[in-house]
Wavefront OBJ file of the C-alpha trace (Angstrom):
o trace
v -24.194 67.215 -58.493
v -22.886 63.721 -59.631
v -22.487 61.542 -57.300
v -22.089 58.067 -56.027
v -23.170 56.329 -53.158
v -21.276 54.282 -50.935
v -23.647 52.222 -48.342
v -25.159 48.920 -46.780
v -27.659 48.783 -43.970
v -31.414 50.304 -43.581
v -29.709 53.258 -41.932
v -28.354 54.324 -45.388
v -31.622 54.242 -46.876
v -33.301 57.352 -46.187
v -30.186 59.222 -47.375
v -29.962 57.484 -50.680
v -33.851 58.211 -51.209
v -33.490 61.516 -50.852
v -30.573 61.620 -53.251
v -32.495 60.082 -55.827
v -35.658 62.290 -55.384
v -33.998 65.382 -55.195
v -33.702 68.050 -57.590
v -30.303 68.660 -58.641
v -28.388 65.323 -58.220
v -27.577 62.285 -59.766
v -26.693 58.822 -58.262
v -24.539 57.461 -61.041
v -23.314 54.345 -59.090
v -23.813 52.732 -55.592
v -21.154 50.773 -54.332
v -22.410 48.102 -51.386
v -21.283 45.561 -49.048
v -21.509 42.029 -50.883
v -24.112 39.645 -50.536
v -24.467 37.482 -47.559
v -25.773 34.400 -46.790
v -28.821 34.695 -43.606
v -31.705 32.793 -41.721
v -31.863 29.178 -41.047
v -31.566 28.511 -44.857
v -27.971 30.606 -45.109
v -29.801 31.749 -48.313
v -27.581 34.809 -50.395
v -29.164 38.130 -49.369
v -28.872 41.345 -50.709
v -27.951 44.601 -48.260
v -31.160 46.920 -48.264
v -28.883 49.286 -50.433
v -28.321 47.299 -52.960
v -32.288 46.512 -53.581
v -33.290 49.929 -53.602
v -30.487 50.859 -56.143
v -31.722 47.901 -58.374
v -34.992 49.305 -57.949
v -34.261 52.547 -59.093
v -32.307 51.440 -62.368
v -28.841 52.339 -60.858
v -25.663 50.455 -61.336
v -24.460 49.134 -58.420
v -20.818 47.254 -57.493
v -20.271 45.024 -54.486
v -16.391 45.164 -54.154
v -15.124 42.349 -51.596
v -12.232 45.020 -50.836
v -11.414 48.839 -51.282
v -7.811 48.972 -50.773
v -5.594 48.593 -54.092
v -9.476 48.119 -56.241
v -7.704 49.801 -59.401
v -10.669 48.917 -61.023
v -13.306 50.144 -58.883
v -10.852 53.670 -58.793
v -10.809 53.826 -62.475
v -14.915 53.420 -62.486
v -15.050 56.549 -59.892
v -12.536 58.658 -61.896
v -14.561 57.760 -65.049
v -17.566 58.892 -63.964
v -16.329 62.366 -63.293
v -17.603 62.995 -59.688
v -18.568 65.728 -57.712
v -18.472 63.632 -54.344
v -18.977 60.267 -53.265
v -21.385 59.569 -50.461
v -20.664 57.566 -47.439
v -23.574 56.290 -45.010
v -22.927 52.891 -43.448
v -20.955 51.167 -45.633
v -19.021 49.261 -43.070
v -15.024 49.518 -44.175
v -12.524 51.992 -44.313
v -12.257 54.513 -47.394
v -8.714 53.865 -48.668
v -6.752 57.077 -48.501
v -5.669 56.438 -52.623
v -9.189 56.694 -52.937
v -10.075 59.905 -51.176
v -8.643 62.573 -54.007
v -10.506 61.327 -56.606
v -14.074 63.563 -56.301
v -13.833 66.820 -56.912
v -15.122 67.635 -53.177
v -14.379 64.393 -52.324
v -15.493 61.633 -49.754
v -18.629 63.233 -47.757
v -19.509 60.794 -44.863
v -23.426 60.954 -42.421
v -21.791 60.080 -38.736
v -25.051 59.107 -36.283
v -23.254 60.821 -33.675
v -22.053 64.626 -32.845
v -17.976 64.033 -33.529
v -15.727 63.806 -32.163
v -18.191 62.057 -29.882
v -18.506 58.067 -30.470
v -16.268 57.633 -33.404
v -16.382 54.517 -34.868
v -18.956 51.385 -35.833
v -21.668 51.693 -33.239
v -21.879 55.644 -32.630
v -25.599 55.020 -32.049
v -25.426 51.881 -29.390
v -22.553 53.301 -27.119
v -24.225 56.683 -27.070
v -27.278 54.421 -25.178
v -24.842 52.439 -23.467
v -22.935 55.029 -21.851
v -26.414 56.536 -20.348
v -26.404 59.411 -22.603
v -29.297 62.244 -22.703
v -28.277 63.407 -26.344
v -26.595 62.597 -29.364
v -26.972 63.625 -33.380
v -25.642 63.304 -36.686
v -22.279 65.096 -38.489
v -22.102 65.415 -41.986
v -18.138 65.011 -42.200
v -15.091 65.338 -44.944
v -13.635 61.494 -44.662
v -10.182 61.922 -44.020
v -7.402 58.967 -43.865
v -8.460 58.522 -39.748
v -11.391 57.111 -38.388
v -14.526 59.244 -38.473
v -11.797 62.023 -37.758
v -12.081 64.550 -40.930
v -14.027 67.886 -40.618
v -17.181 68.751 -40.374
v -19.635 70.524 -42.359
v -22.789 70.479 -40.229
v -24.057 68.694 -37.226
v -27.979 68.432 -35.687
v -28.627 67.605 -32.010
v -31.310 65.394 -30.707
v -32.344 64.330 -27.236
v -32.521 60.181 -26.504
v -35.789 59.809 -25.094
v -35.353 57.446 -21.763
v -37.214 54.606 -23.308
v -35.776 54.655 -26.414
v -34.063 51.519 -27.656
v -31.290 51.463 -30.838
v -33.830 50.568 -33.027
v -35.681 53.597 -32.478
v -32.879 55.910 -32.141
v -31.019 54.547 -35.625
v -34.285 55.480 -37.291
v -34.530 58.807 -36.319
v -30.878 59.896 -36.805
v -30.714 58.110 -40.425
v -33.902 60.355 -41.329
v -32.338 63.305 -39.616
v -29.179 62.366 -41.180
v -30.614 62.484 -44.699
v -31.753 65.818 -44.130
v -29.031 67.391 -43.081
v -26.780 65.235 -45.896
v -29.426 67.398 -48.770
v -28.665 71.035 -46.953
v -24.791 70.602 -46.767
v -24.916 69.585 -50.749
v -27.007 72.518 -51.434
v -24.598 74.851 -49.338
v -21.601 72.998 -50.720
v -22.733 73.465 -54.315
v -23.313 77.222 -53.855
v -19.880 77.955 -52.186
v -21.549 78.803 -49.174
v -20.262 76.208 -46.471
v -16.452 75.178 -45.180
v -15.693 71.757 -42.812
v -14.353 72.791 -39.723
v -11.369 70.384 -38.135
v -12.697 68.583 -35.522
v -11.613 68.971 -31.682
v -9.379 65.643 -31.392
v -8.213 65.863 -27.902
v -12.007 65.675 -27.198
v -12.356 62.645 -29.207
v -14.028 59.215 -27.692
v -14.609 55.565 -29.505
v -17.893 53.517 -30.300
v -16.466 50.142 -31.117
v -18.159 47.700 -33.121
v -20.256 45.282 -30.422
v -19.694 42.254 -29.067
v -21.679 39.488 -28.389
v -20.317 38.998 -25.109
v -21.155 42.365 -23.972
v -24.488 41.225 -23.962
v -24.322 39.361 -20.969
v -26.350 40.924 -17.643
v -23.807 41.121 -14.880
v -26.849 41.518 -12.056
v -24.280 43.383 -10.022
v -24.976 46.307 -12.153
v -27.446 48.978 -11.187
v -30.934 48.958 -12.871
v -30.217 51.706 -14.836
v -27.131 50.696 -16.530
v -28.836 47.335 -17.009
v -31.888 49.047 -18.676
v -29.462 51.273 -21.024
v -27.922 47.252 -22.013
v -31.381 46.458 -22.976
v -32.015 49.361 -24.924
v -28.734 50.184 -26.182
v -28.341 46.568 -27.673
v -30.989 45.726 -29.788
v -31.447 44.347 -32.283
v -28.153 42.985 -32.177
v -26.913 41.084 -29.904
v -29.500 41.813 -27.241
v -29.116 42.238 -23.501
v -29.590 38.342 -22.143
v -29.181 36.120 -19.352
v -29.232 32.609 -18.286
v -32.989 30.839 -17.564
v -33.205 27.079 -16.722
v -29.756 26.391 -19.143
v -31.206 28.608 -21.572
v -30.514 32.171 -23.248
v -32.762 34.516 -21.640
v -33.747 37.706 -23.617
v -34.299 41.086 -22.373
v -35.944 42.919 -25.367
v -37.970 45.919 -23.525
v -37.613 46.758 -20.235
v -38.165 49.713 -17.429
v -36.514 50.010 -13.613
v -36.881 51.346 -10.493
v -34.244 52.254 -7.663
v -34.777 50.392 -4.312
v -33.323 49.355 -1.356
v -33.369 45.639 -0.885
v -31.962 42.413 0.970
v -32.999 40.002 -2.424
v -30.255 38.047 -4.004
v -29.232 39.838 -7.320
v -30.172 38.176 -10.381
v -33.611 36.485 -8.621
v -37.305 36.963 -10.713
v -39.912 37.086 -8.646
v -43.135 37.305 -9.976
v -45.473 40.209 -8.416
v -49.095 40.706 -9.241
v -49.247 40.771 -12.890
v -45.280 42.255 -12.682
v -42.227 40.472 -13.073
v -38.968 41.853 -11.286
v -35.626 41.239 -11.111
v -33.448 42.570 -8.200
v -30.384 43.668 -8.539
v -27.859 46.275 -7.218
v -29.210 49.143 -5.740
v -32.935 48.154 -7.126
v -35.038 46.205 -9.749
v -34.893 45.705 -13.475
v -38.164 45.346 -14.389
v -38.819 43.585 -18.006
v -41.595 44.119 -20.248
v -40.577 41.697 -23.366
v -38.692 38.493 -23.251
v -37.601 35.735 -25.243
v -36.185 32.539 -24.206
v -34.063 30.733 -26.678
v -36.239 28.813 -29.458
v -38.813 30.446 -28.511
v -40.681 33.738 -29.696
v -40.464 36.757 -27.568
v -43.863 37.472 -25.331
v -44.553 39.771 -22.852
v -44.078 40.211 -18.914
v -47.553 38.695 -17.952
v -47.524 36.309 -21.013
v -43.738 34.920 -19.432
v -44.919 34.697 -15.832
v -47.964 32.774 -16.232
v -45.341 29.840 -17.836
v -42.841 30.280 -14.549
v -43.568 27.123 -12.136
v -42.454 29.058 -9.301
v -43.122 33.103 -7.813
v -38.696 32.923 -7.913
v -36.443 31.738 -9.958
v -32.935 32.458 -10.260
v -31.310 33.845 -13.509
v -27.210 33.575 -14.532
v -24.604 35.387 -13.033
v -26.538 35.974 -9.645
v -24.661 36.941 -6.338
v -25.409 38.157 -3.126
v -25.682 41.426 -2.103
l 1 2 3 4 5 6 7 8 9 10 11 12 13 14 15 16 17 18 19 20 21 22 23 24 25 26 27 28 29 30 31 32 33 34 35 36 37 38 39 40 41 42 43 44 45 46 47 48 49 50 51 52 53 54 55 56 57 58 59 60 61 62 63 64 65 66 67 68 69 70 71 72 73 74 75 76 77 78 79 80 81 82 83 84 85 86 87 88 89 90 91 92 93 94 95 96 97 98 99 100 101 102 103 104 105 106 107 108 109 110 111 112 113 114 115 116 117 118 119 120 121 122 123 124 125 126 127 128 129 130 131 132 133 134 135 136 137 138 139 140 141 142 143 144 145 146 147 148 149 150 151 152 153 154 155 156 157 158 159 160 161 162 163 164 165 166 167 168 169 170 171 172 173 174 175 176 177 178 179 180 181 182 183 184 185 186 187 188 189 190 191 192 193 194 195 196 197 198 199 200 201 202 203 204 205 206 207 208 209 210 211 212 213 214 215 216 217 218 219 220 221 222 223 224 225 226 227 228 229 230 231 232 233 234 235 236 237 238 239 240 241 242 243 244 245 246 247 248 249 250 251 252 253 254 255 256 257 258 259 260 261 262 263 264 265 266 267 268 269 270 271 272 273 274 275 276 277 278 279 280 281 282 283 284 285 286 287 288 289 290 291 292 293 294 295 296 297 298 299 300 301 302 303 304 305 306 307 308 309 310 311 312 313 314
C-alpha cells in the first residue's frame, strides 16, 4: 500500500518500523511535529519520528498547522495514497483533510475505545486504578478518537507497572496489530465497526498540577499517581522547601494514628503514612538533585521523621 505517516513521540516508532520493513508497503512521506527547543541549553531537537524517517531516506514535513495547509493537502493528494497513518502525532486531523486517501485516515489508539479517548489514554488508564487496557486500530473521523474501529487487542496492567512501561508495550502491540488490519484491509477482508458512544470516557492531556500528593489520599491511589505519571510530570511533594519526587514506589493498607504526609524512616525502609495506610517509596529525587533510592535517601535524612507538603491530621 502507499502510505504516509503522520507521528511524533517514541510511541510512534515501532509502528513506523514496521511499516518500513514490511513487505508490501511504502512510506512515501512522514509528516511530524516541528522541532523544539529542550535541556538546559533550549537546543532545537528533532521528534524521534522525524530521525528515524531521515534515517531511512524518507521525506519528511513538519507543518506548524493542519487546518487550511493547502499545501501540505496538495502533497497528500499528489502522492496518490492508499491511507495515511496516524500514531501520536499530537493535533487534530482536519476534517478537509480526511477524504483525501483512498481508505483514508487510519489512527493506533493505546487504549480499547471508546475507553480513554483523548491525549493520555495510557496515563488515565493507570490513574483511574485500572486492571486492563489495549490498543484500537481506528477510522479517524471529524470527533475525537471517536471513528470506528477495525481491530482492538487487550492487555492486563501489571500492578507495578509505571507509564513508561505500559507505553512501551502497547506501541509494540500497537504496531502489530496496525500490520494485520493493513493486510486484512488490503484483501477486502475487514470493516470498522462504529464505536459505542454513550459508553465513551476522556483521557485529557496532563497537568502539572495533578502531580501534586494530596496525603489524604489512600496508598493505593497515591501509588497509581506515581506510576501513572511518569515520566512526565511525576507524582511529587514538598521536602525542606523543595520538590520532592516519587519515581517508584509500593504500599501497604494499615490502620494508624500517624499524621498523614510524615516519613519516618524504618530499618532500611522509608514510609510515608497516609489515609488508610503507608506509601512506601522505592526511588526519589529531590529537586537539583539526581534520583537515588529508598536506603540511599534515608541515610541523608537528619531525623527518623520528617514532614512532607500538604500533610494533615487524621
Amino acid at each position: 500500500m502507499r502510505l504516509a505517516f503522520m507521528g511524533t513521540p517514541e510511541f510512534a516508532l515501532p509502528s513506523l518500523k514496521s511499516l518500513i520493513e514490511a513487505g508490501g508497503h511504502r512510506v512515501l512521506s512522514v509528516v511530524t511535529q516541528p522541532d523544539k527547543p529542550k535541556g538546559r541549553g533550549r537546543r532545537l531537537m528533532m521528534p524521534p519520528v522525524k530521525e528515524l524517517a531521515l534515517a531511512k531516506g524518507i521525506p519528511v514535513v513538519q507543518p506548524q498547522r493542519l487546518r487550511g495547509n493547502a499545501e501540505l493537502a496538495g502533497m497528500l493528494r499528489d502522492l496518490a495514497l492508499d491511507t495515511v497513518i496516524v500514531v501520536a502525532y499530537g493535533k487534530m486531523i482536519p476534517e478537509e483533510m480526511l477524504a483525501i486517501p483512498a481508505h483514508g485516515f487510519i489512527n493506533v489508539h493505546a487504549s480499547l475505545l471508546p475507553a480513554f479517548r483523548g491525549a493520555a489514554p495510557i496515563n488515565r488508564a493507570i490513574l483511574a486504578g485500572c486492571a486492563t487496557t489495549g490498543v484500537s486500530i481506528m477510522q479517524i473521523d471529524s470527533g475525537m478518537d471517536s471513528g470506528p474501529v477495525f481491530l482492538q487487542s487487550e492487555v492486563p496492567i501489571l500492578e507495578d507497572e509505571d507509564a513508561a512501561g505500559l507505553s512501551t508495550r502497547l506501541s509494540a502491540l500497537g504496531a502489530e496489530k496496525l500490520l494485520e488490519t493493513l493486510d486484512l484491509l488490503e484483501r477486502g477482508r475487514i470493516e470498522a465497526k462504529p464505536q459505542e458512544h454513550d459508553k465513551a470516557t476522556y483521557a485529557p492531556m496532563l497537568k502539572k498540577e495533578e502531580g501534586e500528593i494530596d496525603w489524604n489520599s489512600d496508598p493505593r491511589s497515591i501509588h497509581n499517581m506515581v506510576r501513572g505519571l511518569l515520566p512526565w510530570p511525576c507524582a511529587y511533594t514538598s521536602f525542606e522547601s523543595k520538590v520532592l519526587k516519587i519515581l517508584k514506589s509500593t504500599y501497604c493498607f494499615k490502620e494508624h494514628a500517624i499524621e498523614f504526609g510524615t516519613m519516618s524512616r524504618t530499618g532500611r525502609e522509608l514510609t510515608i503514612a497516609c489515609r488508610q495506610g503507608f506509601l512506601l517509596p522505592q526511588v526519589l529525587q529531590v529537586e537539583g538533585k539526581k534520583a537515588v533510592d529508598a536506603r540511599a535517601f534515608s541515610n541523608g535524612l537528619h531525623a527518623s521523621r520528617v514532614m512532607l507538603g500538604n500533610a494533615a491530621r487524621p
